[in-house]
VEXGU-361024 format. One line per 8 residues: their letters; for each residue x, y, z of N, C-alpha, C, CB. Coordinates in pm, whole numbers, plus 50000, padded with zeros to 5 digits. Atoms other than C-alpha are relative to their C-alpha. Glycine has a CB too. Layout:
a> X/Y/Z/X/Y/Z/X/Y/Z/X/Y/Z | ...
//
This chain:
xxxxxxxx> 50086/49883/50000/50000/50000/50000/50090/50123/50000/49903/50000/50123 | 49833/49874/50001/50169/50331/49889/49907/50103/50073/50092/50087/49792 | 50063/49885/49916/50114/50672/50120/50040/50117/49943/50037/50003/50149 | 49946/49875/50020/50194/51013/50073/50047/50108/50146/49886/50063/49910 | 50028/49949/49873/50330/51228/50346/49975/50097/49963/50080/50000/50100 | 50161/49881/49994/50078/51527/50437/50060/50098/50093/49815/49925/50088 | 49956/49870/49889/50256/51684/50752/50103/49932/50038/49896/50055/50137 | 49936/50035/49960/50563/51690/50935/49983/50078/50162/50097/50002/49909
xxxxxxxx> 50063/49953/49834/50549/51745/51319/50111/49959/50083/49841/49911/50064 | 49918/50005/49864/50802/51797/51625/49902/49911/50099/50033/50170/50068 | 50072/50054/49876/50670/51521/51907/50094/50006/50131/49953/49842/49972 | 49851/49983/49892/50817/51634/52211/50002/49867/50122/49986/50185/50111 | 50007/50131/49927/50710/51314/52383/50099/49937/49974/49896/49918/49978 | 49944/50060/50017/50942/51119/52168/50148/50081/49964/49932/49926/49933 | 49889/49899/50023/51197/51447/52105/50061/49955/49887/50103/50017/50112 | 49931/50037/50112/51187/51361/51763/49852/50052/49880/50061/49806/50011
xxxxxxxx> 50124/49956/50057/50978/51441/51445/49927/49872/49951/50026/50106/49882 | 50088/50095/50041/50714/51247/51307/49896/50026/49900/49944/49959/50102 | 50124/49964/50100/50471/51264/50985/49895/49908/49953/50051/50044/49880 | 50132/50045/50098/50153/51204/50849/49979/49949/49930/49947/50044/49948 | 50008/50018/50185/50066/50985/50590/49885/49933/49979/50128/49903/49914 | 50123/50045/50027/49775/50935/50413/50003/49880/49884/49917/50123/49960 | 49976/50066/50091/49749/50599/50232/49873/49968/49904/50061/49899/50054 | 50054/49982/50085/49587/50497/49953/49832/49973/49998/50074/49942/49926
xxxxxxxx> 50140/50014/49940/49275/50308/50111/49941/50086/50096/49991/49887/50057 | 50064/49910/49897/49206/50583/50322/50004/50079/50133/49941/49956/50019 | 49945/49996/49809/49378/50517/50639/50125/50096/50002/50070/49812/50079 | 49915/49928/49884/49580/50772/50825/50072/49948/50081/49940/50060/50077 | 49987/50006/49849/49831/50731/51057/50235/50065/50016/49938/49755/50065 | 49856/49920/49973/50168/50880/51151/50102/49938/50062/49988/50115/50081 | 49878/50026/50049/50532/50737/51117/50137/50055/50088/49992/50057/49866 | 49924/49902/49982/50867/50827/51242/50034/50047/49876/50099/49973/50076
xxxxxxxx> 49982/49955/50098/50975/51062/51023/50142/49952/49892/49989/50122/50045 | 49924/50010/50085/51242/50936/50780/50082/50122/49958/49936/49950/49915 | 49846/49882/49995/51613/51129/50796/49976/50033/49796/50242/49865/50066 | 49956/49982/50110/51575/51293/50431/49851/50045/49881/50089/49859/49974 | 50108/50014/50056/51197/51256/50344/49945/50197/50004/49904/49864/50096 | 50068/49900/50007/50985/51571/50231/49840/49988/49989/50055/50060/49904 | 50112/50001/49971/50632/51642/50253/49948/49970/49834/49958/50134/50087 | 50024/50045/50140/50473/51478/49926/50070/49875/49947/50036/50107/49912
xxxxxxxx> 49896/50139/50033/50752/51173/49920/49887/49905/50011/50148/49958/50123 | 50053/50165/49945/50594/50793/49904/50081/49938/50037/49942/49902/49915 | 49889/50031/49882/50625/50604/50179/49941/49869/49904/49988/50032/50214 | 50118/50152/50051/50510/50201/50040/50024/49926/50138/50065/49867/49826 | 50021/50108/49890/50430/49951/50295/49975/49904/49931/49898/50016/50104 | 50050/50072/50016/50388/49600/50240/50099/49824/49993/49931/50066/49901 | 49890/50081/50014/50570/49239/50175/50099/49984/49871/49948/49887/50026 | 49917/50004/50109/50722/49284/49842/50075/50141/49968/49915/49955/49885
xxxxxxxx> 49978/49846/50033/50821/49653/49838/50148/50009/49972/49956/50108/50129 | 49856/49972/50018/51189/49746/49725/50033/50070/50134/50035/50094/49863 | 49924/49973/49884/51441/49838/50036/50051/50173/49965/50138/49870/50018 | 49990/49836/50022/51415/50249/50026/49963/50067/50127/49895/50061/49880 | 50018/49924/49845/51451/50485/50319/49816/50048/49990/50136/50185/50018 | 50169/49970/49978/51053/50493/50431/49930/49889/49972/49931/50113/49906 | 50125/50114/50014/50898/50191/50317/50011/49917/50095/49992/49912/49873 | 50009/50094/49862/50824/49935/50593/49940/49879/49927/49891/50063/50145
xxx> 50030/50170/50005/50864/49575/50546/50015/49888/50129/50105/49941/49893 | 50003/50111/49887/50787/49258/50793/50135/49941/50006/49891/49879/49973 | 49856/50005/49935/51089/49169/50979/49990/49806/49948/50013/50064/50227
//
């Protein structure tokens, strides 16, 4: 599932930033932020995805 990020945000809970991303089915939900990423980058999630700063694959 690919996302887009939407916002970027200081969390001072975790004293680090963190963004937004809205994916393609609909769902919301917010990320650490990726050292390099800009607002509009895709993030992909899933089990086949290529190895790129932001996408999240099962360990």
């Amino acid at each position: 599932i690919s996302g887009r990020i939407v916002t970027i945000e200081y969390d001072p809970n975790r004293n680090a930033y963190i963004c937004l991303i809205h994916y393609g089915d609909g769902e919301k939900r917010y990320i650490l932020h990726p050292r390099g990423a800009i607002i509009g980058d895709t993030i992909v999630s899933g089990t086949e995805v290529p190895i790129a700063m932001g996408n999240a694959l099962p360990l």
